[in-house]
C-alpha positions, 0 to 999 in steps of 0.5 A: 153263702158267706162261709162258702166265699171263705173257704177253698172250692175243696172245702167243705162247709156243713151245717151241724143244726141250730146256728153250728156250721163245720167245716172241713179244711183238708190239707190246711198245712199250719195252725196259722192258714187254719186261724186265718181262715177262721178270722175271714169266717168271724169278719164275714159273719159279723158284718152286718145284713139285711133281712126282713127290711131290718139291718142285723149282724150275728156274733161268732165263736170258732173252734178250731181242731187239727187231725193229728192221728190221736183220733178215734174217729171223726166223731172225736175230732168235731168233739175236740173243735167243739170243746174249742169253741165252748172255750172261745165263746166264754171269751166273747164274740169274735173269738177263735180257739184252737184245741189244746188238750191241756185245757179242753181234756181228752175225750170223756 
């Protein structure tokens, strides 16, 4: 639910599996619309909830890839943001990357 209040009624939120969600932000526009989006995501998350009569909060890490038209598929495109995300996780919580294929490299 809190993803959902972060995004577009267009967009689509999905979960991947475990604790990996992506979503998927047509017509975005800029690299900024897209990292703000992605900073209302990791304020949300990260406030603070209550489950189980205990108070918790959860730290997020977002990777970030743009369809530029390079892409093979789909499949590479979810590759690339998650390559992005790996990278923001090393830097610590709360942290968003966007794909660069200068760091990330290209599809193995």
């Amino acid at each position: 639910m809190r993803l959902r209040k972060c995004v577009r009624e267009s967009d689509l939120v999905s979960r991947v599996g475990g604790d990996e969600f992506t979503l998927i932000l047509e017509d975005i526009g800029t690299t900024a619309a897209a990292e703000a989006v992605a900073v209302k995501v990791v304020d949300s998350l990260s406030a603070p909830f209550e489950k189980d009569g205990e108070v918790t909060s959860v730290g997020v890490s977002i990777g970030i890839a743009f369809f530029d038209g390079s892409e093979t598929d789909a499949e590479e495109l979810v590759v690339r943001a998650d390559r992005a995300m790996y990278r923001a996780k090393r830097s610590g919580k709360g942290t968003t990357k966007l794909y660069d294929p200068a760091i990330d490299g290209a599809r193995a």
